[in-house]
DSSP file (Angstrom, degrees, kcal/mol; ACC not computed):
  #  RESIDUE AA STRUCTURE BP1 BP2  ACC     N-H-->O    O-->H-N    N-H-->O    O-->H-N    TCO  KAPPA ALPHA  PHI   PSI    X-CA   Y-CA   Z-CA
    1    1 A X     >        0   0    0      0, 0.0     2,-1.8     0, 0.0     4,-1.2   0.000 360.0 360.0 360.0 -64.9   15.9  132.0  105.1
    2    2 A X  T  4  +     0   0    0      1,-0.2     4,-0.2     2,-0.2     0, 0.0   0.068 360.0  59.8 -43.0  22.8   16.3  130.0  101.8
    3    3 A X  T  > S+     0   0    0     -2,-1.8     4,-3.5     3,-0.1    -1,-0.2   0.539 108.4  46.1-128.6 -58.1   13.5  127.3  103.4
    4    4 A X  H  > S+     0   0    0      2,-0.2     4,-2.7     1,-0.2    -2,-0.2   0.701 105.4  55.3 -81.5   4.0   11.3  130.0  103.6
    5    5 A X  H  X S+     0   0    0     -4,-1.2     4,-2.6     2,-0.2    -1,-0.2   0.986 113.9  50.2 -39.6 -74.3   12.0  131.5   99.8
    6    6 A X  H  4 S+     0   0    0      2,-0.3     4,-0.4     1,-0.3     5,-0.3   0.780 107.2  48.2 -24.0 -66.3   11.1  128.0   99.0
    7    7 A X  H >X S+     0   0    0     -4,-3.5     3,-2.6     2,-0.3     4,-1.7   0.925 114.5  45.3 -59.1 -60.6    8.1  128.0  100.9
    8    8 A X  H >X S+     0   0    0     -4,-2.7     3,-3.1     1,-0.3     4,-1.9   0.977 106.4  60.5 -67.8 -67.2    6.9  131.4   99.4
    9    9 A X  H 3< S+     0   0    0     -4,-2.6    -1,-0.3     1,-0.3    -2,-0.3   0.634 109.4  44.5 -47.7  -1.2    7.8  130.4   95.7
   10   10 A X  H <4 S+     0   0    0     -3,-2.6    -1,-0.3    -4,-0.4    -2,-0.2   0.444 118.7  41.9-104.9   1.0    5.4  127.5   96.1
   11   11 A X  H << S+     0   0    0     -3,-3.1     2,-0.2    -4,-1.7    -2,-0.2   0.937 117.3  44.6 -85.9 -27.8    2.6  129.7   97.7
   12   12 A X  S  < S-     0   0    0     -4,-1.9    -1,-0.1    -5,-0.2     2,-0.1  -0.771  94.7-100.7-135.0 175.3    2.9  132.5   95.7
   13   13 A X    >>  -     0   0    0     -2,-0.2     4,-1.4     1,-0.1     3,-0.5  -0.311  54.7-109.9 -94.4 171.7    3.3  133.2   91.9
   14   14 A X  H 3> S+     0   0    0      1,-0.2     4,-0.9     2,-0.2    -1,-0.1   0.328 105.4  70.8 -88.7  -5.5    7.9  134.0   91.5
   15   15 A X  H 3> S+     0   0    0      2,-0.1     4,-0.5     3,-0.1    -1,-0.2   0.704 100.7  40.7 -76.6 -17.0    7.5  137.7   90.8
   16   16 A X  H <> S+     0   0    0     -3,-0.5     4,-2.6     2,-0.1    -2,-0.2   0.681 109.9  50.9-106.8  14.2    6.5  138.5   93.8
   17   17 A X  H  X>S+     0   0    0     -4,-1.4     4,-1.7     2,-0.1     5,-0.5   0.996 116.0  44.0 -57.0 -59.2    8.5  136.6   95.6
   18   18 A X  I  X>S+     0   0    0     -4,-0.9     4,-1.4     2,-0.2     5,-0.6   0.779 117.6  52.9 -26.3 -51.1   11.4  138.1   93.6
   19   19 A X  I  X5S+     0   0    0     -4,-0.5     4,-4.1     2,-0.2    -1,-0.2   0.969 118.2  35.5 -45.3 -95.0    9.3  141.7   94.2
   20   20 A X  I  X5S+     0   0    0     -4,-2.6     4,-3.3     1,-0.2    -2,-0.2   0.770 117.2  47.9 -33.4 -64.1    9.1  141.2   97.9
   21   21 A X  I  <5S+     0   0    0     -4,-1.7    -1,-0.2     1,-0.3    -2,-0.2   0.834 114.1  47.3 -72.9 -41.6   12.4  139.6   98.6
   22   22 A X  I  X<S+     0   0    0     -4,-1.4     4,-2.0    -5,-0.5    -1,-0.3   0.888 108.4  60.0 -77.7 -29.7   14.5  142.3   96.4
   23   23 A X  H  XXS+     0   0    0     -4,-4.1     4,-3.6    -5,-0.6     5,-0.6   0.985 106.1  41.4 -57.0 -63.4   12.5  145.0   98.2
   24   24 A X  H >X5S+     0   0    0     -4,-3.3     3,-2.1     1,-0.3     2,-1.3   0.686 120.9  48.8 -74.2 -85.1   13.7  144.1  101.9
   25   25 A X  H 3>5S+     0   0    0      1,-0.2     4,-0.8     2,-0.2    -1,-0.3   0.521 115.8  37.1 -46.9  -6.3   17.2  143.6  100.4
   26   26 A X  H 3X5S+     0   0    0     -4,-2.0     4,-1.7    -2,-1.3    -1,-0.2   0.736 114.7  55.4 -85.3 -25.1   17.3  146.6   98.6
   27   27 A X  H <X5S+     0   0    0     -4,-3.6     4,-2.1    -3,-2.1    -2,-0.2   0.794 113.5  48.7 -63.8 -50.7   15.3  148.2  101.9
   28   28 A X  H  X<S+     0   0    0     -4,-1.0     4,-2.0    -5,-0.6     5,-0.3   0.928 110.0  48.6 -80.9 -45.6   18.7  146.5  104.0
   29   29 A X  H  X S+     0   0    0     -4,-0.8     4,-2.0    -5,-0.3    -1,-0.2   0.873 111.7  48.1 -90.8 -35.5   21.3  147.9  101.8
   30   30 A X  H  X S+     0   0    0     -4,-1.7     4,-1.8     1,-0.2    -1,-0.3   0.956 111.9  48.6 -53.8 -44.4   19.8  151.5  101.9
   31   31 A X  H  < S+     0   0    0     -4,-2.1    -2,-0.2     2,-0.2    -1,-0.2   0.861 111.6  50.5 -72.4 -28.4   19.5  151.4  105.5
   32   32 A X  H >X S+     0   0    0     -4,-2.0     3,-1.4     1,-0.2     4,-1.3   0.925 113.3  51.0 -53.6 -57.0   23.3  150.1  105.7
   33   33 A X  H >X S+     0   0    0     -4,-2.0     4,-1.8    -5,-0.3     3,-0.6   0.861 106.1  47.2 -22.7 -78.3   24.1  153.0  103.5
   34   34 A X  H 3< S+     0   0    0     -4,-1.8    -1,-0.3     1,-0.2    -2,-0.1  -0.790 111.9  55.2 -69.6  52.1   22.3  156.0  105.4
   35   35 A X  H <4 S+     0   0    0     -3,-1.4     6,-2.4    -2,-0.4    -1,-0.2   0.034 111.4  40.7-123.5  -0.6   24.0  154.7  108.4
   36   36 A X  H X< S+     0   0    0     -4,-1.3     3,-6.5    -3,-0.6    -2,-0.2   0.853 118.0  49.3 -80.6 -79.9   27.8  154.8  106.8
   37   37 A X  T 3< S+     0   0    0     -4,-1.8    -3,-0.1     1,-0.4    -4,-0.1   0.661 111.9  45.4 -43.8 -41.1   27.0  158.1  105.1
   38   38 A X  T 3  S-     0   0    0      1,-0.1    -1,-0.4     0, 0.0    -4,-0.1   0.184 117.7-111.8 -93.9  17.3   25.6  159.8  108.5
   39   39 A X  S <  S+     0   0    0     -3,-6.5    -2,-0.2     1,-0.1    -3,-0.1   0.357  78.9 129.7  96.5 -36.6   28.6  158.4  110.4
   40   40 A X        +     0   0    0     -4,-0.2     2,-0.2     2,-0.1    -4,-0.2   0.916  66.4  49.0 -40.0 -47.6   26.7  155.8  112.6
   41   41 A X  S    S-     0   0    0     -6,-2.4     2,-0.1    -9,-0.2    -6,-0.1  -0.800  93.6-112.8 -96.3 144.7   28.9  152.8  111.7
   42   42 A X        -     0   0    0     -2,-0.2     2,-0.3     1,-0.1    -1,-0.1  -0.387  42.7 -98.9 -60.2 126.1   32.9  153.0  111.9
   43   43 A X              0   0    0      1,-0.2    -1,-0.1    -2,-0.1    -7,-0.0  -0.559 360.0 360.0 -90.3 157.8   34.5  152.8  108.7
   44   44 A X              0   0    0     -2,-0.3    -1,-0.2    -3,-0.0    -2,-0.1   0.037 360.0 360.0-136.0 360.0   35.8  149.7  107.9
């Protein structure tokens, strides 16, 4: 994953890599979230 960070900060300008790259982890942590809240995953 960090190779292709890399890769995208020299293709593209570093706000939206930053953009992109906080989106799907912010995207990951909701979905982790809503699947605690509704019970799906055991809690831990």
């Amino acid at each position: 994953m960090p190779g292709l960070i890399a890769y995208q900060l020299v293709r593209q300008p570093p706000r939206a890599t930053l953009l992109a790259t906080g989106s799907v982890t912010l995207g990951a942590y909701v979905v982790l979230a809503t699947g605690a809240l509704l019970g799906a995953l055991p809690s831990v």
